[in-house]
N, CA, C and O atoms as a Tinker XYZ file with bonds, in Angstrom:
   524  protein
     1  N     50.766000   10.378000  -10.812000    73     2
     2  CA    50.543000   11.674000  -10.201000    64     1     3
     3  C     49.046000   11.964000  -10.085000    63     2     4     5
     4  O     48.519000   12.136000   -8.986000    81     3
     5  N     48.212000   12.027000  -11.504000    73     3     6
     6  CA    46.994000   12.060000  -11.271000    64     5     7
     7  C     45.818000   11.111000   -9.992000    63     6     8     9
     8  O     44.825000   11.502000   -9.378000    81     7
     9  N     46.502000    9.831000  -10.020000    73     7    10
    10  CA    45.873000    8.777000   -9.014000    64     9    11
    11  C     45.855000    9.203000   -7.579000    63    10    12    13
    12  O     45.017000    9.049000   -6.690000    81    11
    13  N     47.447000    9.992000   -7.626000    73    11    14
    14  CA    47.390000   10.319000   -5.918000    64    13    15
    15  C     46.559000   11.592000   -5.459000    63    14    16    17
    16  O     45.950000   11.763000   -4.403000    81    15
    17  N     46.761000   12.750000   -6.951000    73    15    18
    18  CA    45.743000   13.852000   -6.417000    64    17    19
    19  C     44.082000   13.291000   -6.051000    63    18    20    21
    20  O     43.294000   13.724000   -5.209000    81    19
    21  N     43.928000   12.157000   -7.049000    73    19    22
    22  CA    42.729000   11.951000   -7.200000    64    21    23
    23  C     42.148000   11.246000   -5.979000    63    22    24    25
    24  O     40.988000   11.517000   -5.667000    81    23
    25  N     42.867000   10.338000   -5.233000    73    23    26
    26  CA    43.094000    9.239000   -4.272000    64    25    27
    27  C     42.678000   10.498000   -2.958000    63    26    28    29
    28  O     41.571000   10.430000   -2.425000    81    27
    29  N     43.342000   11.223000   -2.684000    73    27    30
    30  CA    43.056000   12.285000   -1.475000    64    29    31
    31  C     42.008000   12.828000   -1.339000    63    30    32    33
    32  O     41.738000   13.161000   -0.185000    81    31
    33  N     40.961000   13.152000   -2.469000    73    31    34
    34  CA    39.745000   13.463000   -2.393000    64    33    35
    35  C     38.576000   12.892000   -2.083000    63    34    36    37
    36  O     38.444000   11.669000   -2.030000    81    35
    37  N     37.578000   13.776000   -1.841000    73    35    38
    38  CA    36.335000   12.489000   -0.824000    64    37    39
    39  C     35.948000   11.772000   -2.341000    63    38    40    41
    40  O     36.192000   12.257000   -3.446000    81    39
    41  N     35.466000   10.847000   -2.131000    73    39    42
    42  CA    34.384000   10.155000   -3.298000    64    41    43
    43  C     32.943000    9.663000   -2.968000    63    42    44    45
    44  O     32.453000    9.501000   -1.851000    81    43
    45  N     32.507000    9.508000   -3.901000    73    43    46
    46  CA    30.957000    9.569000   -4.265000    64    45    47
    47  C     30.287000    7.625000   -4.306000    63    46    48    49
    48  O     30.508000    6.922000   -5.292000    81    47
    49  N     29.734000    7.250000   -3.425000    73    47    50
    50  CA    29.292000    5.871000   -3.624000    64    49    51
    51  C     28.205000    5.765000   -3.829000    63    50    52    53
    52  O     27.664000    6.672000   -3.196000    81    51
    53  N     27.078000    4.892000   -4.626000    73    51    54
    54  CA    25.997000    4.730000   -4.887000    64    53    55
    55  C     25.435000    4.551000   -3.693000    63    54    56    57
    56  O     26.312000    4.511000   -2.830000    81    55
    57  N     23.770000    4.357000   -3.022000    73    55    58
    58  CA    23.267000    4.436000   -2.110000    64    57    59
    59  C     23.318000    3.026000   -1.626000    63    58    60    61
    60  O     22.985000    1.953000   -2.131000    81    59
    61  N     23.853000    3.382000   -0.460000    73    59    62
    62  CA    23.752000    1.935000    0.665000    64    61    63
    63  C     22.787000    0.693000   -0.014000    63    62    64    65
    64  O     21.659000    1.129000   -0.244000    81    63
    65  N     22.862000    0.030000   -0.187000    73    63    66
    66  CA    21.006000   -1.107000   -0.089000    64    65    67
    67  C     21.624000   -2.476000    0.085000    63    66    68    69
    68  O     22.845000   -2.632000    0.083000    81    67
    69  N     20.756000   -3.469000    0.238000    73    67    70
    70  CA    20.521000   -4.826000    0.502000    64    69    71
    71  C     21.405000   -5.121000   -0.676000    63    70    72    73
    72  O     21.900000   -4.059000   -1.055000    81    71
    73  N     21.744000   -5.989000   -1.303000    73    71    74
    74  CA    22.168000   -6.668000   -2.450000    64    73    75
    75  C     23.377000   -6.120000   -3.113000    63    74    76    77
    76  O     24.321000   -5.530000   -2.589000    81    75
    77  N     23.125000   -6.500000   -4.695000    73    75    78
    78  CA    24.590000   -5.981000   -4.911000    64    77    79
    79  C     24.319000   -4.296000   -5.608000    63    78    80    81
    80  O     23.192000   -3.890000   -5.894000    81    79
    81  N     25.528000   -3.512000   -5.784000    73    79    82
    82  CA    25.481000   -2.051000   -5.899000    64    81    83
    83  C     24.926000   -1.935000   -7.370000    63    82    84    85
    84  O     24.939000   -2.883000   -8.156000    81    83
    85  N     24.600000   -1.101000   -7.566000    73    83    86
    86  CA    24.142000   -1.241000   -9.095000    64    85    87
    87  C     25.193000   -0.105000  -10.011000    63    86    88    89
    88  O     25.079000    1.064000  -10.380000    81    87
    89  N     26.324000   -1.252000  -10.137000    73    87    90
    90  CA    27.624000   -1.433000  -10.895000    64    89    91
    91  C     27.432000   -0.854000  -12.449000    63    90    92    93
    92  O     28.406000   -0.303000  -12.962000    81    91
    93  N     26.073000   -0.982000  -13.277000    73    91    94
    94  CA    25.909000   -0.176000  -14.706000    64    93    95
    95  C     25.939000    0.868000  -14.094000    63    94    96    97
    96  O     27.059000    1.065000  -14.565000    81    95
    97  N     25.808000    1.571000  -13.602000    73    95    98
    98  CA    25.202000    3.002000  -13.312000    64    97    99
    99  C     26.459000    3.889000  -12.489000    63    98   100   101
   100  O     26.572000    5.100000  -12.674000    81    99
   101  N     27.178000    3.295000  -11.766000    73    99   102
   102  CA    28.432000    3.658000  -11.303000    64   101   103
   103  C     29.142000    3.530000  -12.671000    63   102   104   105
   104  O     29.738000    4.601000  -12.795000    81   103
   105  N     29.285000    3.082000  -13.313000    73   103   106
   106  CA    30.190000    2.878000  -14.160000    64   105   107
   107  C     29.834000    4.328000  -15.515000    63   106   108   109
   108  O     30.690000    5.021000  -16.065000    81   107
   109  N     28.472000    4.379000  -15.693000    73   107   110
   110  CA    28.129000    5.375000  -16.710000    64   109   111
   111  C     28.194000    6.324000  -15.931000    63   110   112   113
   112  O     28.297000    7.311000  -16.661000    81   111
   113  N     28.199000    6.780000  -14.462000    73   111   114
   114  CA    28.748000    7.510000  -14.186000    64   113   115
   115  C     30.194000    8.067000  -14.168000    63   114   116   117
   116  O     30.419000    9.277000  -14.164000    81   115
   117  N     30.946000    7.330000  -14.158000    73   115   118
   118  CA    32.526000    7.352000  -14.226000    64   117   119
   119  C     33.106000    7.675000  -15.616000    63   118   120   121
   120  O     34.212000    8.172000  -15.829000    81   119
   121  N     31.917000    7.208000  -16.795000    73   119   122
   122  CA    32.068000    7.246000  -17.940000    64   121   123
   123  C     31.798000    9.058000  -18.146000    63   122   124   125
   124  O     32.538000    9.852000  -18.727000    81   123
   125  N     30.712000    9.280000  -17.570000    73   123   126
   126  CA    30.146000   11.112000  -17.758000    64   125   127
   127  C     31.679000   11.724000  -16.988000    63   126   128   129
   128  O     32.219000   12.667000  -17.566000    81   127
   129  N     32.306000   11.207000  -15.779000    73   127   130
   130  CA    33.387000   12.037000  -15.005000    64   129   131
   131  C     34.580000   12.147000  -16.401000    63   130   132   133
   132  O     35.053000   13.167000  -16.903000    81   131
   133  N     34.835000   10.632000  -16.780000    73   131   134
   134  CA    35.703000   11.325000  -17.582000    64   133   135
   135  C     35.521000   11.758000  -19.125000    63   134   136   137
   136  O     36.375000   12.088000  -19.948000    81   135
   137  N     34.376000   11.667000  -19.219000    73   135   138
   138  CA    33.649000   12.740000  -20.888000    64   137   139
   139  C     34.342000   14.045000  -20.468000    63   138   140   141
   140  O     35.028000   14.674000  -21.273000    81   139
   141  N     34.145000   14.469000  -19.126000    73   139   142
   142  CA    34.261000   16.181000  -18.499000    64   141   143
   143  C     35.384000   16.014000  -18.461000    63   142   144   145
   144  O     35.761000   17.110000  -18.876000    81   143
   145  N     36.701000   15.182000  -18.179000    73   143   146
   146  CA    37.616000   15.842000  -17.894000    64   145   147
   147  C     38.252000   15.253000  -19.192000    63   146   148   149
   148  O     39.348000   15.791000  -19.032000    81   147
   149  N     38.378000   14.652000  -20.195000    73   147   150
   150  CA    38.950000   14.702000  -21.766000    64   149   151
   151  C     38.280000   15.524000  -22.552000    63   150   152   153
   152  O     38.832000   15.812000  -23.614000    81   151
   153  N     37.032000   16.076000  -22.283000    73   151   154
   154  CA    36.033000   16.966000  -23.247000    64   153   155
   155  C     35.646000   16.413000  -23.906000    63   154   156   157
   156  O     35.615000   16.989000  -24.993000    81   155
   157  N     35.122000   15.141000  -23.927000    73   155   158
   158  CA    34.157000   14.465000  -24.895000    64   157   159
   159  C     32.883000   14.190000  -24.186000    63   158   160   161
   160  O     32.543000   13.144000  -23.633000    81   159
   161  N     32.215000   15.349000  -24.301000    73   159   162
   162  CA    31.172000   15.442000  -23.155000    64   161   163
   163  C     29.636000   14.496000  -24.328000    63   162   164   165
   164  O     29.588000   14.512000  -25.558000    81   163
   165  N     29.074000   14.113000  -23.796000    73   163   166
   166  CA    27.955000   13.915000  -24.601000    64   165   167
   167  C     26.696000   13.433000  -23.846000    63   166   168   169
   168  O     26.852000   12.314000  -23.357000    81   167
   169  N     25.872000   13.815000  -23.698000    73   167   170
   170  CA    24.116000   13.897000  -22.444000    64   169   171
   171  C     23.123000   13.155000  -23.261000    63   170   172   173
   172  O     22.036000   12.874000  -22.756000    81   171
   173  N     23.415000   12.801000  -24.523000    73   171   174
   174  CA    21.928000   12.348000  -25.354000    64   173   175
   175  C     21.306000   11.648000  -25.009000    63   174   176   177
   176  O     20.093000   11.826000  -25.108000    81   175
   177  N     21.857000   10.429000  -24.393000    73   175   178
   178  CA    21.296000    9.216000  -23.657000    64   177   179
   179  C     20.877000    9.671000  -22.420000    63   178   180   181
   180  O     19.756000    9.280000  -22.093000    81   179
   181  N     21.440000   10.362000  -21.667000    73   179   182
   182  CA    20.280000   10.843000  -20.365000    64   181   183
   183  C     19.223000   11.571000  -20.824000    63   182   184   185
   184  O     18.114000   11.281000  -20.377000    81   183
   185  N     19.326000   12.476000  -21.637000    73   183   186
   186  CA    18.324000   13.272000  -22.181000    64   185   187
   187  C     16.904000   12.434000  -22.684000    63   186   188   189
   188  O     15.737000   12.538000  -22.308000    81   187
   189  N     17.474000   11.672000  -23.575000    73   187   190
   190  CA    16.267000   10.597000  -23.966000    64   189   191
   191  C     15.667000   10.062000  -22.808000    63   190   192   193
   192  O     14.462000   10.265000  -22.652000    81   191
   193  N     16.396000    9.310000  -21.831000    73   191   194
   194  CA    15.840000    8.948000  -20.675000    64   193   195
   195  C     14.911000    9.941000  -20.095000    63   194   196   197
   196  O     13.735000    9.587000  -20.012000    81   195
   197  N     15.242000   11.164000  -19.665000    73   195   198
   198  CA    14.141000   12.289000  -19.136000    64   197   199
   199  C     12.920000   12.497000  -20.423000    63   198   200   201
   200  O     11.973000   13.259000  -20.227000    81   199
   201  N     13.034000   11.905000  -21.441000    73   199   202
   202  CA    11.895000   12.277000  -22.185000    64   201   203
   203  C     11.038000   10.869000  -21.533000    63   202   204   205
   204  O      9.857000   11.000000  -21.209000    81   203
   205  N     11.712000    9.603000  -21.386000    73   203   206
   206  CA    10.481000    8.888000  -20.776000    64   205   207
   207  C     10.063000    9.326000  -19.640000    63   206   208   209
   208  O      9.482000    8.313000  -19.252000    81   207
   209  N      9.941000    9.999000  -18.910000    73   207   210
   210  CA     9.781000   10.042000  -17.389000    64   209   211
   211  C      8.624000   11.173000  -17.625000    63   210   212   213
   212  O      8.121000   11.388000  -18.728000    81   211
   213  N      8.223000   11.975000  -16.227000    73   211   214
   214  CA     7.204000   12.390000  -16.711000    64   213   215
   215  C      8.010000   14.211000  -17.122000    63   214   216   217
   216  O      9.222000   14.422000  -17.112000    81   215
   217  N      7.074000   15.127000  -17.398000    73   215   218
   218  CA     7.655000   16.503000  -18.032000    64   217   219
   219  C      8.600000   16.615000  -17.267000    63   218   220   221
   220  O      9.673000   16.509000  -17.861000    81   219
   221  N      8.729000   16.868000  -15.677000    73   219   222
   222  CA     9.577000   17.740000  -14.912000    64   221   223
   223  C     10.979000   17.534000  -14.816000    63   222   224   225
   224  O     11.828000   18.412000  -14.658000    81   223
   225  N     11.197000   16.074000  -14.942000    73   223   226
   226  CA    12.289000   15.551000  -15.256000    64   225   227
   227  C     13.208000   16.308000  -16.488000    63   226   228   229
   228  O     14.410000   16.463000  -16.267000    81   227
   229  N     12.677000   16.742000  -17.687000    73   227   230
   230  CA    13.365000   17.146000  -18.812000    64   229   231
   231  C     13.932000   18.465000  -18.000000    63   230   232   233
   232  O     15.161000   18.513000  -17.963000    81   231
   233  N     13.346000   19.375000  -17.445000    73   231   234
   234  CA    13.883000   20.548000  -16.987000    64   233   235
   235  C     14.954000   20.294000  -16.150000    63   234   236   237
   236  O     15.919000   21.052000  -16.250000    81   235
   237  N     15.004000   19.134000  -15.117000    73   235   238
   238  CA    15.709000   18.712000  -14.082000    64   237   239
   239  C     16.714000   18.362000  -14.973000    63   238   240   241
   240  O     17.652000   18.611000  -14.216000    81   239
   241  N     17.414000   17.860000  -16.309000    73   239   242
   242  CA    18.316000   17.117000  -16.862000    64   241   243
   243  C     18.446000   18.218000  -17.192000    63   242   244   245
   244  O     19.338000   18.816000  -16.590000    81   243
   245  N     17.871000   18.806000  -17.981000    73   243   246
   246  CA    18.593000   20.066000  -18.911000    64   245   247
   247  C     19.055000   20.906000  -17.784000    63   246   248   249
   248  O     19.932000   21.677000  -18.176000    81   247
   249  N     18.811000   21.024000  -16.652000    73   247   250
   250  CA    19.240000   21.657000  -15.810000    64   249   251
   251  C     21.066000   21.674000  -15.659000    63   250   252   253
   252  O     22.025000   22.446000  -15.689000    81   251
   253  N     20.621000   19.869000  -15.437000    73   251   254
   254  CA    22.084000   19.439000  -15.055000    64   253   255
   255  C     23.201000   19.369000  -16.146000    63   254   256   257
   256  O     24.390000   19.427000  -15.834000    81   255
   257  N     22.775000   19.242000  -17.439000    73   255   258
   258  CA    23.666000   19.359000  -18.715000    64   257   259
   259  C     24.704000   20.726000  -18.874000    63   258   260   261
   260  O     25.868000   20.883000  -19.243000    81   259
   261  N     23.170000   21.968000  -18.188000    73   259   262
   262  CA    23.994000   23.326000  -18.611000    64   261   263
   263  C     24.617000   23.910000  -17.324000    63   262   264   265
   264  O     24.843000   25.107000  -17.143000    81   263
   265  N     24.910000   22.722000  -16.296000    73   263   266
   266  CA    26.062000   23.213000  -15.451000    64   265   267
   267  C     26.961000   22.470000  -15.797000    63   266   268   269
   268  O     28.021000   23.019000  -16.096000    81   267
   269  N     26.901000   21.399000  -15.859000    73   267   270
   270  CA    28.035000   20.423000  -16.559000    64   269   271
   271  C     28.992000   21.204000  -17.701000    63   270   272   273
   272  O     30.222000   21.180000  -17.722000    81   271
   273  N     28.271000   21.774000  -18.470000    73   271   274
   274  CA    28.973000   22.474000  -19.908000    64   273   275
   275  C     29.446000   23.383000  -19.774000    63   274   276   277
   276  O     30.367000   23.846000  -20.447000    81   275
   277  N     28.705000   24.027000  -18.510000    73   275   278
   278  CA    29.290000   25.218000  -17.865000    64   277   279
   279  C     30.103000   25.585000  -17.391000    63   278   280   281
   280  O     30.375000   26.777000  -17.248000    81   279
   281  N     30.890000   24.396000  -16.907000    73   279   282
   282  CA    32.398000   24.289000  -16.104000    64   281   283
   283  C     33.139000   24.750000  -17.306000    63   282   284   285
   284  O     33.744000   25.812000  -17.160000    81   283
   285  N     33.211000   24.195000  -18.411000    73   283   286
   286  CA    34.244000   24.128000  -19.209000    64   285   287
   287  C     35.029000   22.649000  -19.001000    63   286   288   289
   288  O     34.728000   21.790000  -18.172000    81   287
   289  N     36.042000   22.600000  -19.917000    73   287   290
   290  CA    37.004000   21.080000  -19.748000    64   289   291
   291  C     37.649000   21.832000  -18.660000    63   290   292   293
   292  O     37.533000   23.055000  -18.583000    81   291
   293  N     38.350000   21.110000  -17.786000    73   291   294
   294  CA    39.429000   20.998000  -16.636000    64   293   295
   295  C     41.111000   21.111000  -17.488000    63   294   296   297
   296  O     41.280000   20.802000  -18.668000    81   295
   297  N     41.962000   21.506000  -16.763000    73   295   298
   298  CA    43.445000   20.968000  -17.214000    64   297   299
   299  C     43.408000   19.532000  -17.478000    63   298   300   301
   300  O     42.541000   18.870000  -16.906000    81   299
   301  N     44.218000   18.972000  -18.254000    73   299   302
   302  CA    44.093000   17.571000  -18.153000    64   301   303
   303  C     44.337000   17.095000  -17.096000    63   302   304   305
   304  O     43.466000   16.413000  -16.555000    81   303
   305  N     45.531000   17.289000  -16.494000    73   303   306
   306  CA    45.660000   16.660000  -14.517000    64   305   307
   307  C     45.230000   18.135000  -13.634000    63   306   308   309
   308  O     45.522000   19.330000  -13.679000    81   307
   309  N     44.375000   17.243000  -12.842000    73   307   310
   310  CA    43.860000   18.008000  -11.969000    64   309   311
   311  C     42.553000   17.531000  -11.370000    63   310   312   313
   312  O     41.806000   16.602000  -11.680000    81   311
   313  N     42.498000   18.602000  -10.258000    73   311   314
   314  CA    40.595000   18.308000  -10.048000    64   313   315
   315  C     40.297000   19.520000   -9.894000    63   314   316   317
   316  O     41.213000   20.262000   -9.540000    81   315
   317  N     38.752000   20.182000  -10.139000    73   315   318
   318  CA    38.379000   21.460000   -9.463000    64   317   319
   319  C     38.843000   21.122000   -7.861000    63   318   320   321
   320  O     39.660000   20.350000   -7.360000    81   319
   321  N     37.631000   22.375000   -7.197000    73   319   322
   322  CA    37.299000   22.310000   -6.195000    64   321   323
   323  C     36.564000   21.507000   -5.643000    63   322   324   325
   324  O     35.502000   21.155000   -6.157000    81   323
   325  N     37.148000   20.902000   -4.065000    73   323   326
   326  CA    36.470000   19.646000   -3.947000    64   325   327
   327  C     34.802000   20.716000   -3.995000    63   326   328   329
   328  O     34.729000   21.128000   -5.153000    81   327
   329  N     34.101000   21.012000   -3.530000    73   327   330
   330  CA    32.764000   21.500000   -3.713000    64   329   331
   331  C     32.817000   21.277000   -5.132000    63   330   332   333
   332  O     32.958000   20.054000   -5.112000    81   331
   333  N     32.806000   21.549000   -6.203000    73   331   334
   334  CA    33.148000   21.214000   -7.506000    64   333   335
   335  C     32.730000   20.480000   -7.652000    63   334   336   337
   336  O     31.560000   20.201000   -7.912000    81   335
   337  N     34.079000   19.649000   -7.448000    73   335   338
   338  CA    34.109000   18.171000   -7.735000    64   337   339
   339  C     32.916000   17.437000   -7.036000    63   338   340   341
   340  O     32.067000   16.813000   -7.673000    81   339
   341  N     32.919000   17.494000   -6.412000    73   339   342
   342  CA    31.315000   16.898000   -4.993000    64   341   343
   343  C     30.143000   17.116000   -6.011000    63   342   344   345
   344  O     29.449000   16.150000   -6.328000    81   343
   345  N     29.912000   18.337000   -6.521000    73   343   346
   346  CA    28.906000   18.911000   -7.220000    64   345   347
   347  C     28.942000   17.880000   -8.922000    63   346   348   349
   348  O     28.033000   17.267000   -9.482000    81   347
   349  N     30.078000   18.032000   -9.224000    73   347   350
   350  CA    30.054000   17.485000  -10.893000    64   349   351
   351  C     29.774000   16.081000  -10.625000    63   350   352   353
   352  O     29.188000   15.517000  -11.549000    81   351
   353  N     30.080000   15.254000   -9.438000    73   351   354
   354  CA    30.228000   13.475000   -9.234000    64   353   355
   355  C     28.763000   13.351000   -9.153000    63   354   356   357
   356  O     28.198000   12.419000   -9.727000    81   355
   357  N     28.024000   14.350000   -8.387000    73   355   358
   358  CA    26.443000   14.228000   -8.054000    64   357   359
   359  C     25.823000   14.561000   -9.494000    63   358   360   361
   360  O     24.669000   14.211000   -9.740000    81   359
   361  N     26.398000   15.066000  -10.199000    73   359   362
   362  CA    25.436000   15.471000  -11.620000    64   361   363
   363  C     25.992000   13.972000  -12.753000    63   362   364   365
   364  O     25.241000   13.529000  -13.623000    81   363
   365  N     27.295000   13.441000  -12.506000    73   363   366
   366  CA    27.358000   12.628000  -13.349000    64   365   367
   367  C     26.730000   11.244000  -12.972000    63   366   368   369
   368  O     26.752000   10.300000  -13.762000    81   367
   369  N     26.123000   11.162000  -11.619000    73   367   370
   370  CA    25.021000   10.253000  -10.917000    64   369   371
   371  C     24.081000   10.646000  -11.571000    63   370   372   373
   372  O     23.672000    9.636000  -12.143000    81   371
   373  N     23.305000   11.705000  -11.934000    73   371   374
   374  CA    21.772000   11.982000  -12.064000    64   373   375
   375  C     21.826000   11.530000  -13.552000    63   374   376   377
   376  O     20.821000   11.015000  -14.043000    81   375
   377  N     23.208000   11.740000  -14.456000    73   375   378
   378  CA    23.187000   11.422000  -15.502000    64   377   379
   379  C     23.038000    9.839000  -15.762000    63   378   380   381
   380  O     22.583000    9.324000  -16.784000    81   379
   381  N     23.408000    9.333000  -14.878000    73   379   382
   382  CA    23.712000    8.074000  -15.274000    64   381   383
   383  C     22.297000    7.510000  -14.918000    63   382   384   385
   384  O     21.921000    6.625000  -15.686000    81   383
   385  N     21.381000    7.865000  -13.844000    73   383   386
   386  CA    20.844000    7.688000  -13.423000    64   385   387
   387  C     19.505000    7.867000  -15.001000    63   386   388   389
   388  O     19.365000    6.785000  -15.571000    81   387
   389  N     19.022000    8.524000  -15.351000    73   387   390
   390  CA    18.889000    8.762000  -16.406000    64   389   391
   391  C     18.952000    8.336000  -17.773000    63   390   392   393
   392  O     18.036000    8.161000  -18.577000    81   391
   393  N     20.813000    8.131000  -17.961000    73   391   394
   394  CA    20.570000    7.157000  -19.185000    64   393   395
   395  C     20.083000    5.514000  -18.906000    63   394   396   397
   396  O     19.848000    4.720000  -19.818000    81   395
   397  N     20.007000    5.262000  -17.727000    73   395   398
   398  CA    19.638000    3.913000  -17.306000    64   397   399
   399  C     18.038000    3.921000  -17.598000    63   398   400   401
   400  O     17.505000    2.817000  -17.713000    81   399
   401  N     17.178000    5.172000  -17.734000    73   399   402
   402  CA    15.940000    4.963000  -18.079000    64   401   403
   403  C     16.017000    4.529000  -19.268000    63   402   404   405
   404  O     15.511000    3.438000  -19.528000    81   403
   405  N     16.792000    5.422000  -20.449000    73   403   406
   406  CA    16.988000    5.487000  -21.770000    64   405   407
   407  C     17.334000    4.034000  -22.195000    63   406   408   409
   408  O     16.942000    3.460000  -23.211000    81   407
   409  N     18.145000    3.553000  -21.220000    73   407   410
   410  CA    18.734000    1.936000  -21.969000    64   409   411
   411  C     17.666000    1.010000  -21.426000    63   410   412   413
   412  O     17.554000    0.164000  -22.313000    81   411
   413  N     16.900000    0.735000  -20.544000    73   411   414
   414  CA    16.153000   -0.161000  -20.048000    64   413   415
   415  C     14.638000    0.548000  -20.063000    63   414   416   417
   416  O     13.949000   -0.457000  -19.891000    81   415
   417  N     14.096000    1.190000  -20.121000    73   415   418
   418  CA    12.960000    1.849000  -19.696000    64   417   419
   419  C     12.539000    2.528000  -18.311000    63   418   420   421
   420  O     13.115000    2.182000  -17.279000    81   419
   421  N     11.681000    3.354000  -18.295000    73   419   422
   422  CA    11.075000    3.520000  -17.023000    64   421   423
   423  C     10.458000    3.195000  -16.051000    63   422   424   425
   424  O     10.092000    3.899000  -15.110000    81   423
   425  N     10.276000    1.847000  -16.272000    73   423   426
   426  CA     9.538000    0.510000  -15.355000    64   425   427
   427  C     10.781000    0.203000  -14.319000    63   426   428   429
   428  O     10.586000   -0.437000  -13.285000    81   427
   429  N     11.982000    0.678000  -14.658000    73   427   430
   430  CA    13.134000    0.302000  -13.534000    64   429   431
   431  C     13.077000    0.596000  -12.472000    63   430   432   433
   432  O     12.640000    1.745000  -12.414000    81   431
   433  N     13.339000    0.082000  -11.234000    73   431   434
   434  CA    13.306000    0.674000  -10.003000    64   433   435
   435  C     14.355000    1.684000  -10.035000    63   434   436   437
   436  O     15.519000    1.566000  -10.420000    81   435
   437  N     13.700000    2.768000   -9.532000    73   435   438
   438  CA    14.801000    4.257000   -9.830000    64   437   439
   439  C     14.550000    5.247000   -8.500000    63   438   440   441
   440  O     13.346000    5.418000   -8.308000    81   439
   441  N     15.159000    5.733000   -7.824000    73   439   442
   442  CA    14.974000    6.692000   -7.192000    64   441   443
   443  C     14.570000    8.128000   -7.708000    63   442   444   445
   444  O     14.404000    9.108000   -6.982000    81   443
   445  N     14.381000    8.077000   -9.674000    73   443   446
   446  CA    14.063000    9.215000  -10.037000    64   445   447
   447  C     12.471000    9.723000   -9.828000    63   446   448   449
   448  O     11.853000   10.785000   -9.763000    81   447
   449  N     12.188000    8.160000   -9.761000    73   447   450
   450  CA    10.196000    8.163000   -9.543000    64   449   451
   451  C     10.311000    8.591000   -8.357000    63   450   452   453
   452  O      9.156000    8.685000   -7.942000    81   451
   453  N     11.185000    8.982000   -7.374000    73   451   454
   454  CA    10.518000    9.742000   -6.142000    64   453   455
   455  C     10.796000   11.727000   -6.076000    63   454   456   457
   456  O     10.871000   12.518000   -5.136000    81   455
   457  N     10.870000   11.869000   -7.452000    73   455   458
   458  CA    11.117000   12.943000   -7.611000    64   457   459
   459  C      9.884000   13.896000   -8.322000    63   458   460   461
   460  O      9.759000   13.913000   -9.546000    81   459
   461  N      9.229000   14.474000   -7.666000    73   459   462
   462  CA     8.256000   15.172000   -7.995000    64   461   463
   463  C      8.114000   16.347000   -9.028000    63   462   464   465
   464  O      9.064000   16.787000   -9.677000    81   463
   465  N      6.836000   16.801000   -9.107000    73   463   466
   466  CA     6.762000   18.003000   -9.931000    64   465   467
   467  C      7.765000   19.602000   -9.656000    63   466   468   469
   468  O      8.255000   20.409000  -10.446000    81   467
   469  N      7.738000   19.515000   -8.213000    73   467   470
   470  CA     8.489000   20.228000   -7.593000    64   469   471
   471  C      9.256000   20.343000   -6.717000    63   470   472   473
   472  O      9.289000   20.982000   -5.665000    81   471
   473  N     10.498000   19.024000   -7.707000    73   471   474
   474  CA    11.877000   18.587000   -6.999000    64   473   475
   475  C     12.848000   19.478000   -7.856000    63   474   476   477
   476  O     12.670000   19.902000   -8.998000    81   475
   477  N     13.642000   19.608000   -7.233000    73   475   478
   478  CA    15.108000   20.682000   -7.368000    64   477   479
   479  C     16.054000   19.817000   -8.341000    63   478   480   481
   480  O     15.869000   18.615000   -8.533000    81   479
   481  N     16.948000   20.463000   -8.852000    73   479   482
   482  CA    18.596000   19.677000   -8.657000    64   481   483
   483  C     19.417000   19.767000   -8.028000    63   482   484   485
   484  O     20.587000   19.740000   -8.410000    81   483
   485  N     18.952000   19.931000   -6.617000    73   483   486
   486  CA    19.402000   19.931000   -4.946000    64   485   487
   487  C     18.731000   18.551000   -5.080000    63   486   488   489
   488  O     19.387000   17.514000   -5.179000    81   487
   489  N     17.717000   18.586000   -5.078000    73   487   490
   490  CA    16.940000   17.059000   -4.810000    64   489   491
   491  C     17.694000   15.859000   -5.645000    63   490   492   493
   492  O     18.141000   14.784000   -5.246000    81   491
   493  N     17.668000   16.423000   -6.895000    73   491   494
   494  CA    18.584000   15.419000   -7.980000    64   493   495
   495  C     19.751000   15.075000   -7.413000    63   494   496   497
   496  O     19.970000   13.866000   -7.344000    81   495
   497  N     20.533000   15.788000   -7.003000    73   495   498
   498  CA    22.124000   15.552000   -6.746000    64   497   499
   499  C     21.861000   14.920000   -5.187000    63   498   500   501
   500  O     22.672000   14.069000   -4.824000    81   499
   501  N     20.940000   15.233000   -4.395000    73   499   502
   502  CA    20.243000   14.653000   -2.943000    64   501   503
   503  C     20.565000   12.996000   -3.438000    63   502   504   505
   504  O     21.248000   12.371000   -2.626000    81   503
   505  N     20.122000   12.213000   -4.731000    73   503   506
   506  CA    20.362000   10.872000   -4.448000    64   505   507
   507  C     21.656000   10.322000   -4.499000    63   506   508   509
   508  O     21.879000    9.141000   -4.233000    81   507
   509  N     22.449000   11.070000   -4.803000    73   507   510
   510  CA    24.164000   10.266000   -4.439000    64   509   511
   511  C     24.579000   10.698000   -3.340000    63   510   512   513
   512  O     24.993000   11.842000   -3.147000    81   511
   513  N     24.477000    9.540000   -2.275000    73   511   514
   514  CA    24.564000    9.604000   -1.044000    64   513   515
   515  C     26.183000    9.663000   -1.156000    63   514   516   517
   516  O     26.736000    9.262000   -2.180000    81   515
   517  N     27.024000   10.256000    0.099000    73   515   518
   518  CA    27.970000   10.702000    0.079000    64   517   519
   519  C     28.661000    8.859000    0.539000    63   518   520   521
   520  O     27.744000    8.039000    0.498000    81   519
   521  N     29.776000    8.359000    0.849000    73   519   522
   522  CA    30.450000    7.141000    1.515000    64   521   523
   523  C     31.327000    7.925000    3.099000    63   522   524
   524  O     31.969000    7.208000    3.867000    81   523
């Protein structure tokens, strides 16, 4: 039941590129989707990651943590609203995006280094390109 509600909704693909998709990062994303919907939410590892990066980044994560927490858990079957949902898939990208600094460093090629002093989390959620 859950597969088919879930199956009808748009989904979220990492950004187009040359080579192969970068499969850790989809995956710790999928890992943050379902922290939110069992309630075993946990950000530490992205968080650490925004401490390597430069200041603006920490505001940009903490940003995204206290909408995340903000939802609350979900019913167990279900989805929000697709806007919602669209919104939580793009924050569990920025997360993942993030703890990938934390596990490898900040020398990684990241689309977070194109995020400035005075980038949004419009801009943040801007890098999970839609499929």
């Amino acid at each position: 039941m859950l597969g088919v509600q879930l199956a009808k909704g748009p989904t979220l693909r990492p950004p187009e590129a040359s080579g192969t998709p970068p499969w850790g990062q989809v995956g710790m994303a999928a890992g943050y989707r379902i922290g939110f919907a069992t309630g075993n939410q946990g950000y530490g590892l992205a968080v650490l990651g925004a401490d390597n990066l430069p200041a603006h980044h920490r505001e940009l994560v903490r940003e995204v943590v206290d909408y995340v927490t903000g939802l609350g858990t979900p019913a167990p079957i279900g989805r929000l609203p697709d806007v919602e949902e669209d919104r939580l898939g793009r924050a569990c990208w920025a997360l993942a995006l993030y703890e990938t600094i934390c596990r490898i460093g900040p020398a990684i090629n990241t689309p977070l280094h194109d995020l400035g002093p005075g980038s949004t989390v419009h801009d943040l959620f801007g890098l999970a390109n839609e499929a």
